[in-house]
C-alpha positions as a Markdown table, in Angstrom:
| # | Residue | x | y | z |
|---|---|---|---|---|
| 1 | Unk | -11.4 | 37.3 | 14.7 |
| 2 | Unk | -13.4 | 35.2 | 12.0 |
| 3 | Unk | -11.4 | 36.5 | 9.0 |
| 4 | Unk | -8.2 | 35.5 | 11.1 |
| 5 | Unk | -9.5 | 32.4 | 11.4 |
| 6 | Unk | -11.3 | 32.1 | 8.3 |
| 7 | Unk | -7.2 | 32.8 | 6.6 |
| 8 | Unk | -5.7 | 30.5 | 9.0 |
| 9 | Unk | -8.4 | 27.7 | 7.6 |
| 10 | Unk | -7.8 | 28.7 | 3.9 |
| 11 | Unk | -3.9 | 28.5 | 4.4 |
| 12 | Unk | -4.2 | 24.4 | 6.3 |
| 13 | Unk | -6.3 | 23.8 | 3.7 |
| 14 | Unk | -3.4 | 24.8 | 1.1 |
| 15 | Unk | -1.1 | 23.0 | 2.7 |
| 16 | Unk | -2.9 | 19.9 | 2.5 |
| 17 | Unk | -3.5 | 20.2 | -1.2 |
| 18 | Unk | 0.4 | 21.3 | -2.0 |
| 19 | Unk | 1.0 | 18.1 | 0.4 |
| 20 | Unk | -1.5 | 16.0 | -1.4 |
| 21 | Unk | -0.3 | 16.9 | -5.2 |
| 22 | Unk | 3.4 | 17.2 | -4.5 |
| 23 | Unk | 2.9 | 13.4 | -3.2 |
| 24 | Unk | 1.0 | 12.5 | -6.3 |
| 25 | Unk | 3.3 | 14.0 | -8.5 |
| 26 | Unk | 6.2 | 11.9 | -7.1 |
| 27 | Unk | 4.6 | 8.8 | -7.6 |
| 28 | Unk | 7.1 | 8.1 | -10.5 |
| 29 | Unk | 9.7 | 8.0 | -7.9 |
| 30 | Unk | 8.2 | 5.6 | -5.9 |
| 31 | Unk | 6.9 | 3.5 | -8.8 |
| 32 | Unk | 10.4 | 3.5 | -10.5 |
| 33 | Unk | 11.3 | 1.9 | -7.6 |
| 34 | Unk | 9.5 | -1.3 | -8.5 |
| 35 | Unk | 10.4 | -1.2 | -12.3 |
| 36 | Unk | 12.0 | -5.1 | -11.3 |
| 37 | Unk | 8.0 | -6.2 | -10.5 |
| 38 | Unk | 5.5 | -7.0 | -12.9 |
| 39 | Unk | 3.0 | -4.0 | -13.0 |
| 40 | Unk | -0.2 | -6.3 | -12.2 |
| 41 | Unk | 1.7 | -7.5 | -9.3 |
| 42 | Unk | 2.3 | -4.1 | -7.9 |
| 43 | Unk | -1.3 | -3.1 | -9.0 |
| 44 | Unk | -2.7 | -6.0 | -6.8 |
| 45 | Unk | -0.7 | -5.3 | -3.8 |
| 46 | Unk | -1.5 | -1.5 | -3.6 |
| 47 | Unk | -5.0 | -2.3 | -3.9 |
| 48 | Unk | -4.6 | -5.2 | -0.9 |
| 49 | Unk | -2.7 | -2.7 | 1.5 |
| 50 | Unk | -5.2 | -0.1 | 1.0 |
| 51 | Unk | -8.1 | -2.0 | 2.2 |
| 52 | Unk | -6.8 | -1.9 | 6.0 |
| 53 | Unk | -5.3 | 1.6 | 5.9 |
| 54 | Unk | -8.3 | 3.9 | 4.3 |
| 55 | Unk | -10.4 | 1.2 | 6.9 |
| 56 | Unk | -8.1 | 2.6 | 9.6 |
| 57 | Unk | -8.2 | 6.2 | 8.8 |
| 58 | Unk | -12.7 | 5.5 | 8.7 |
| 59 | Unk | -12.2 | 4.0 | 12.1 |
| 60 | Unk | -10.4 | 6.6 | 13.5 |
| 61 | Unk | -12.8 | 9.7 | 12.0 |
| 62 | Unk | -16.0 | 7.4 | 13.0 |
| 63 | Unk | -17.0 | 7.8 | 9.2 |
| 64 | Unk | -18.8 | 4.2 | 8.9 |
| 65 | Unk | -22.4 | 4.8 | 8.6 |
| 66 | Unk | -21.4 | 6.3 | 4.8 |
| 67 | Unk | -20.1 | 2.5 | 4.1 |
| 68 | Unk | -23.1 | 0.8 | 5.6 |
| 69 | Unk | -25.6 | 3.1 | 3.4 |
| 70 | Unk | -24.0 | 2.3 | 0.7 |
| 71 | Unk | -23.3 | -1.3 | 0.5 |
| 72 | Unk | -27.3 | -1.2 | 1.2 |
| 73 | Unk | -27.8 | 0.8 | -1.6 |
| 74 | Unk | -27.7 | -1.6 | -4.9 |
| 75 | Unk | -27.6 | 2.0 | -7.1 |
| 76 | Unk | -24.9 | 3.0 | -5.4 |
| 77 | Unk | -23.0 | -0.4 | -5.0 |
| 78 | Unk | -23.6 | -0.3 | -8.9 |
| 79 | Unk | -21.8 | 2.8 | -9.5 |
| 80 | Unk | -18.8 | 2.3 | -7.0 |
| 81 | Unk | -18.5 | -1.1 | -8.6 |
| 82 | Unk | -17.8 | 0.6 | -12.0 |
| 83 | Unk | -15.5 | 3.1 | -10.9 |
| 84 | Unk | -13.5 | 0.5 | -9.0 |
| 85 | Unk | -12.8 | -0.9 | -12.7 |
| 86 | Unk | -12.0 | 2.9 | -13.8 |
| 87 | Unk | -9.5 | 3.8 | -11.0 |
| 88 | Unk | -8.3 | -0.2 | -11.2 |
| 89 | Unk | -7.4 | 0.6 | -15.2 |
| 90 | Unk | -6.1 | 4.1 | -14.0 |
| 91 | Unk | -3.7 | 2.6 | -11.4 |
| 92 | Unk | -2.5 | 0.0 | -13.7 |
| 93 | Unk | -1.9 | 1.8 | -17.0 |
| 94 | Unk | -0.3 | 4.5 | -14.6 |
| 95 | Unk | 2.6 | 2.2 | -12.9 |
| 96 | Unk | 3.2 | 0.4 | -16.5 |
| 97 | Unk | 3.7 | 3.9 | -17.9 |
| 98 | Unk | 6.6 | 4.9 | -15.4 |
| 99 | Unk | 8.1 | 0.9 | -15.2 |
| 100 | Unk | 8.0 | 1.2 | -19.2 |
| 101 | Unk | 9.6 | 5.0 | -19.5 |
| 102 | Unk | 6.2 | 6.4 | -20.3 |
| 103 | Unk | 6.2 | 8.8 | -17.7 |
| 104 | Unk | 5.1 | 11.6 | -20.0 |
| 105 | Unk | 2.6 | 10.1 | -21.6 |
| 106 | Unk | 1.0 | 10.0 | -18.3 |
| 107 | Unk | 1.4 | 13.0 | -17.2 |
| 108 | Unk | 0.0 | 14.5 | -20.7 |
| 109 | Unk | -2.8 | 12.3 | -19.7 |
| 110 | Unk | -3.2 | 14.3 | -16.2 |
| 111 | Unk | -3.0 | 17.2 | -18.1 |
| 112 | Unk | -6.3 | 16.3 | -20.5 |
| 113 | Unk | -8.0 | 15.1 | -18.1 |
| 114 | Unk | -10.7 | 18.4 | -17.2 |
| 115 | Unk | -11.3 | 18.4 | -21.4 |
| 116 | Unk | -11.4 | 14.9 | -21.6 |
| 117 | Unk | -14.1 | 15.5 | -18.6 |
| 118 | Unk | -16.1 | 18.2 | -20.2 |
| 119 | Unk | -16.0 | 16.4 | -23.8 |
| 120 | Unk | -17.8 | 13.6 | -21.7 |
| 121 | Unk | -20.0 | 15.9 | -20.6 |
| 122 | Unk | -21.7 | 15.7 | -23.7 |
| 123 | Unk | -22.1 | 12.4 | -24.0 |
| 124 | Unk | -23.0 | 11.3 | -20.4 |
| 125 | Unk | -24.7 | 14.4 | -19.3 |
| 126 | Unk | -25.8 | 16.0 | -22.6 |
| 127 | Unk | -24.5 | 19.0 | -21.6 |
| 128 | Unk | -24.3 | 22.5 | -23.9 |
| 129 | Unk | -20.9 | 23.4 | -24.6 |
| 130 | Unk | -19.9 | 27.1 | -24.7 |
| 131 | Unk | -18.3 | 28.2 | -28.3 |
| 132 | Unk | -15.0 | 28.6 | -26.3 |
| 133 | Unk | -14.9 | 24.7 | -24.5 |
| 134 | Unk | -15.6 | 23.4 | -28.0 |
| 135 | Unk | -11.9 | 25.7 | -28.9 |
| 136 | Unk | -10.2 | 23.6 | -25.7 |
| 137 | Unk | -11.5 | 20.1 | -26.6 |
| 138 | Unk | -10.9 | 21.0 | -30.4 |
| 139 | Unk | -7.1 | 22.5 | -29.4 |
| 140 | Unk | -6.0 | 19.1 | -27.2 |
| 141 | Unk | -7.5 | 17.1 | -30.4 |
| 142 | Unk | -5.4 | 18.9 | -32.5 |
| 143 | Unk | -2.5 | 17.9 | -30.3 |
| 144 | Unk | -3.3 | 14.3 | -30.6 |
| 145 | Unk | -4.1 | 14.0 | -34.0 |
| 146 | Unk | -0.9 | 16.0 | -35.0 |
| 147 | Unk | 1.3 | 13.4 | -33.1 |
| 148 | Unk | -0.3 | 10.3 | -34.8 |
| 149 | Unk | 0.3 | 12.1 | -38.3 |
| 150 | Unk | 3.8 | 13.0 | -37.7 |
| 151 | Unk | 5.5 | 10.0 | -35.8 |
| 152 | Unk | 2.8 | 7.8 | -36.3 |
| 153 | Unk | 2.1 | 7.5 | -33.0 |
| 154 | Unk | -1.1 | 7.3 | -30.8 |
| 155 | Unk | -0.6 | 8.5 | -27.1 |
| 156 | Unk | -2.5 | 5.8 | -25.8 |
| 157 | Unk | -1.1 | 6.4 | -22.2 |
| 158 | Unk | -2.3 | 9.3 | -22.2 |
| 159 | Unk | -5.5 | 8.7 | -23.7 |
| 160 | Unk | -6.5 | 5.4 | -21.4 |
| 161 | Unk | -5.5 | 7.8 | -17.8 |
| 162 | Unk | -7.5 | 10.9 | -19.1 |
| 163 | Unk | -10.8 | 8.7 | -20.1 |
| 164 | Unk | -10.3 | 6.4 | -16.8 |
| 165 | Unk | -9.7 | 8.9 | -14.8 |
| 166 | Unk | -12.2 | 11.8 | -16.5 |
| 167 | Unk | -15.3 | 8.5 | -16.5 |
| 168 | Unk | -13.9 | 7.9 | -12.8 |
| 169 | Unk | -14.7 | 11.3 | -11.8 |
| 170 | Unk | -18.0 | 11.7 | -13.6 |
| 171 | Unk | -19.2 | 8.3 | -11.9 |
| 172 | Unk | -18.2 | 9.2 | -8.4 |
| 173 | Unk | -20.1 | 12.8 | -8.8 |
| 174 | Unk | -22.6 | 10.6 | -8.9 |
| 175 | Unk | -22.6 | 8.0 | -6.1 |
| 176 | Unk | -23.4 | 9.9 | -3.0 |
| 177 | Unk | -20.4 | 8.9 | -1.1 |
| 178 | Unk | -17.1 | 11.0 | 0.0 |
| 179 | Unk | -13.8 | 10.3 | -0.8 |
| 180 | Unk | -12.4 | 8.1 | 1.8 |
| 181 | Unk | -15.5 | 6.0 | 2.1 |
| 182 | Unk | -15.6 | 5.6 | -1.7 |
| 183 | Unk | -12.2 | 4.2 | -2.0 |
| 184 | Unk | -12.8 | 2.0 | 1.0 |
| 185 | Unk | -15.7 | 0.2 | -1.0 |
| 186 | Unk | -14.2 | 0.7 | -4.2 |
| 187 | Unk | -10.8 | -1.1 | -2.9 |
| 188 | Unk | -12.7 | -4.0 | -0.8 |
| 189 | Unk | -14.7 | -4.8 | -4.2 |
| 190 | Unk | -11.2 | -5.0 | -6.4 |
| 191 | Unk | -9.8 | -7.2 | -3.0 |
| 192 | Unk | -11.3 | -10.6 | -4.2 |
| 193 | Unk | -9.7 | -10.4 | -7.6 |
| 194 | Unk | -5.8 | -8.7 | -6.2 |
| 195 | Unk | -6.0 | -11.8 | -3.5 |
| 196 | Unk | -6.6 | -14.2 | -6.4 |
| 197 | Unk | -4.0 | -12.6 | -8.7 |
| 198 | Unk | -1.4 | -12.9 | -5.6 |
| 199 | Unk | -2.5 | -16.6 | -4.6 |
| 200 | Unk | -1.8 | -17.5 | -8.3 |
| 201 | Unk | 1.5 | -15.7 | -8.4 |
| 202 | Unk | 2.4 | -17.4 | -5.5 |
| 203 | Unk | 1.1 | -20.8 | -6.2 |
| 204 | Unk | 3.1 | -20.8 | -9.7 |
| 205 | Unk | 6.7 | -19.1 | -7.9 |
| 206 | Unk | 6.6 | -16.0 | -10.3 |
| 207 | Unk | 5.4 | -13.5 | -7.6 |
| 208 | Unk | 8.1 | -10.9 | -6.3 |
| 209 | Unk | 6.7 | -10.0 | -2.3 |
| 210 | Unk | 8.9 | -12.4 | -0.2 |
| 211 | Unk | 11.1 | -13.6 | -3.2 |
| 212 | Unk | 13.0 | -10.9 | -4.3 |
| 213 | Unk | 14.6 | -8.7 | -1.0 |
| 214 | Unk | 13.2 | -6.8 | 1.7 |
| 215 | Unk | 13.2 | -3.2 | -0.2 |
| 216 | Unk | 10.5 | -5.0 | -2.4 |
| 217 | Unk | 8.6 | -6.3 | 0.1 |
| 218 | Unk | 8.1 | -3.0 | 1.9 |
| 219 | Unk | 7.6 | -0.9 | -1.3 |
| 220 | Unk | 4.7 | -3.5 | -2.3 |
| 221 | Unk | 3.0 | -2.8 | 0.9 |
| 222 | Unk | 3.8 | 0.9 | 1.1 |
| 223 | Unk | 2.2 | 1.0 | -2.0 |
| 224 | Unk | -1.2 | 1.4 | 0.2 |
| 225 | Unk | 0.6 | 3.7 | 2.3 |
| 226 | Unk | 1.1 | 6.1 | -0.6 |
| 227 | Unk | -2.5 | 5.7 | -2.0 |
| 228 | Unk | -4.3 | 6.3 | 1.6 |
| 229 | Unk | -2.1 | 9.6 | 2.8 |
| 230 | Unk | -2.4 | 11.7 | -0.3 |
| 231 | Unk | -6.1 | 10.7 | -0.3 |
| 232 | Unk | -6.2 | 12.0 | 3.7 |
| 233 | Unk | -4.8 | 15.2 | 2.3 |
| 234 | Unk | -6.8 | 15.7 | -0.4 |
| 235 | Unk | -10.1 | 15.3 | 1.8 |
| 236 | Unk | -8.7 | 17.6 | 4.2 |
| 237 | Unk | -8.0 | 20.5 | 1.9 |
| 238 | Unk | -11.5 | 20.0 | -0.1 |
| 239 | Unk | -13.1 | 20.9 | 3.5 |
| 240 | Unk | -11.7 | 24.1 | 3.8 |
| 241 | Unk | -11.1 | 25.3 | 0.0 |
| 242 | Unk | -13.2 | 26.0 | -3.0 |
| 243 | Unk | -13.5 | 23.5 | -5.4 |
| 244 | Unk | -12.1 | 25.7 | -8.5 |
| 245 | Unk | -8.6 | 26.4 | -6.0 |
| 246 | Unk | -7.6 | 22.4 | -5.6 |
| 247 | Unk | -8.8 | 22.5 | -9.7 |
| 248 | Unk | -6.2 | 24.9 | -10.5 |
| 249 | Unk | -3.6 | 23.3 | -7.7 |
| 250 | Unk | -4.4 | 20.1 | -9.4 |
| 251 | Unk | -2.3 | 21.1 | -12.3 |
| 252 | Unk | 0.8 | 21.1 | -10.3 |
| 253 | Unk | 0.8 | 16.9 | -10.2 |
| 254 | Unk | 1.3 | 16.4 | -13.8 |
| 255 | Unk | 4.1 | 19.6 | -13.6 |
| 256 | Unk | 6.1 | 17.8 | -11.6 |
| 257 | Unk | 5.5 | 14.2 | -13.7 |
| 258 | Unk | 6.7 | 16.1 | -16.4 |
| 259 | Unk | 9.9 | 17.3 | -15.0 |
| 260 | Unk | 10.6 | 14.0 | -14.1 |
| 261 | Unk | 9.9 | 12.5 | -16.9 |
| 262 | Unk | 12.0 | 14.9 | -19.2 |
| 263 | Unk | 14.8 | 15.9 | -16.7 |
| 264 | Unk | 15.8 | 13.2 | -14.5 |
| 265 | Unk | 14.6 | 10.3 | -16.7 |
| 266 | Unk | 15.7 | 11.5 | -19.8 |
| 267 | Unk | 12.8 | 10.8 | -22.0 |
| 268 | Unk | 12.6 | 12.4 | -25.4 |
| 269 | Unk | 10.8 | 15.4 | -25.7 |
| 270 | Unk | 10.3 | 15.4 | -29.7 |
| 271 | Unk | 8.6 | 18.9 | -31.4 |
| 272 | Unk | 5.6 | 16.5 | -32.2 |
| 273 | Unk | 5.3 | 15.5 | -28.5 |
| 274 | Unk | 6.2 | 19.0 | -27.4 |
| 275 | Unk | 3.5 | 20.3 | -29.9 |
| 276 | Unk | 0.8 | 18.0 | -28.2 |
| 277 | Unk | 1.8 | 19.7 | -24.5 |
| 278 | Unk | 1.7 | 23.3 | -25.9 |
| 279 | Unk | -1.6 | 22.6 | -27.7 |
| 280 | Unk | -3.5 | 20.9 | -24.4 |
| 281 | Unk | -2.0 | 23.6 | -22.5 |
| 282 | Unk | -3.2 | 26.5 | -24.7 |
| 283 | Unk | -6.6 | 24.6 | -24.4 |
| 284 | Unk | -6.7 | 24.5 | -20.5 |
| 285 | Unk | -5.8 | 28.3 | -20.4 |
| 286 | Unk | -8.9 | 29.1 | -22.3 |
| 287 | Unk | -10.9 | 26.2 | -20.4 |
| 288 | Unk | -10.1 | 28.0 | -17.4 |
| 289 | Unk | -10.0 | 31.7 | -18.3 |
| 290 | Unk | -13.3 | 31.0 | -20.1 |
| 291 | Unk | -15.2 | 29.3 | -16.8 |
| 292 | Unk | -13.8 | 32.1 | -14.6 |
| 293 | Unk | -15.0 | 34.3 | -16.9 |
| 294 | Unk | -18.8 | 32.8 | -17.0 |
| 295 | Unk | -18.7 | 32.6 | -13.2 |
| 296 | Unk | -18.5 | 36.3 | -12.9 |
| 297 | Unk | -21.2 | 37.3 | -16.0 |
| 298 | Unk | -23.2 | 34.9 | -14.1 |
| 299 | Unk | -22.8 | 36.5 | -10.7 |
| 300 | Unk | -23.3 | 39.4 | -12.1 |
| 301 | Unk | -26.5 | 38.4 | -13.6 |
| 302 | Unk | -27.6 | 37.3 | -10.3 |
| 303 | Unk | -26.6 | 40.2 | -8.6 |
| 304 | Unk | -28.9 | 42.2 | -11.1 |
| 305 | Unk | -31.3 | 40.1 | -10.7 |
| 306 | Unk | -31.6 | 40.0 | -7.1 |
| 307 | Unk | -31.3 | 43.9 | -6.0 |
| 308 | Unk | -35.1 | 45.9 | -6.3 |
């Protein structure tokens, strides 16, 4: 009966994740969308609209003594405050990428992100690297720097989502707070500076919510919509699946950018840009084939260790 239940867990919690990443990896659609809006504007108004709706989804699951503790916690405050800027920078290079065509750029940036995380690693955590992590990290900088010599270009899309996003990540492993609450507080601290971003627009006649049509003016506040519910998702599956699963299923968001980007948008795929994919990509298969490999020697060793 537990194992029935235990694989009826497993499989909601799959759902949820396919449900959370399939969302995510659609966000160009939605964000195409608003291509007629200036990207700050749009930036401002998802922020504003997902105040009340992660606060709604905190009221419901009676999750507010997290909040409290932590706006009573100057440490913590600290920490949420400077991931507010990361995911703030995230969101907004993100939605300029796919207003500006870019929308493989970011999804190469989704891609990078785990050796972008583990090359911080070093830095923030002084952490050891294995001689096959250096290979990944070295392989995705190959990528880049073969780009930047053949077409002269640097990805810096790409770049400015996978160090956002990889610091974001590293900072909120930090602040003792789950995932809804987090982005409650991290939200409600970006609020004062979206509100005053929206009073100027509006003050100066150069805003777009109540100007342009009524399409515009629901997309700008669904914009919270389609933060909160992949978020609600996400949580859900973390419950009931291991952490290296929704790693691996994470992968699946920047597949689907990537189609998008190259088959219904049309963007060019050049053999220099192609090269960069195929390099990151060889990287991640050793990242991960590498970690799973050192899970098992380790459990192993444990195993060994542990019998008389």
């Amino acid at each position: 009966m537990s194992d029935s239940n235990d694989a009826g867990v497993r499989l909601s919690g799959l759902a949820f994740a396919l449900s959370a990443y399939v969302v995510w990896g659609l966000f160009p659609l939605y964000f195409k969308m608003l291509d007629h809006v200036a990207p700050l504007e749009v930036l401002a108004y998802r922020i504003v609209w997902t105040v009340p709706l992660v606060a709604l989804v905190l009221f419901l699951r009676t999750q507010w003594a997290p909040v409290r503790d932590a706006l009573r916690d100057p440490a913590q405050l600290m920490l949420l405050g400077t991931s507010a800027v990361l995911i703030a920078v995230n969101w907004g290079v993100y939605i300029w990428a796919v207003t500006n065509d870019r929308v493989l750029e970011a999804s190469l940036g989704y891609f990078m992100t785990p050796l972008v995380s583990v090359a911080l690693g070093i830095v923030l955590f002084s952490e050891r690297l294995r001689p096959l992590q250096w290979l990944a990290i070295g392989l995705a900088a190959a990528g880049v720097l073969q780009l930047l010599v053949r077409e002269g270009v640097l990805p810096w899309v790409g770049l400015a989502v996978a160090f956002s996003f990889g610091l974001y990540g590293g900072l909120r492993k930090r602040a003792a707070v789950e995932s809804a609450a987090g982005l409650f507080i991290e939200t409600l601290l970006l609020m004062p500076l979206a509100l005053l971003w929206i009073t100027w627009l509006v003050a100066t006649q150069s805003g777009s919510f109540m100007v342009v049509d009524l399409q515009t003016d629901m997309l700008l506040i669904g914009a919270g919509v389609a933060t909160a519910v992949p978020l609600i998702f996400y949580v859900a599956a973390a419950r009931r699946l291991r952490l290296s699963t929704l790693g691996v299923l994470f992968y699946l968001t920047p597949t689907i950018q990537f189609g998008l980007g190259t088959w219904l948008y049309g963007e060019p795929l050049t053999a220099a840009r192609l090269a960069t994919f195929v390099l990151i990509w060889i990287g991640l298969a050793i990242h991960f084939g590498e970690g799973r490999f050192h899970e098992r020697r380790v459990r192993r060793a444990a195993g060994l260790e542990a019998s008389p």
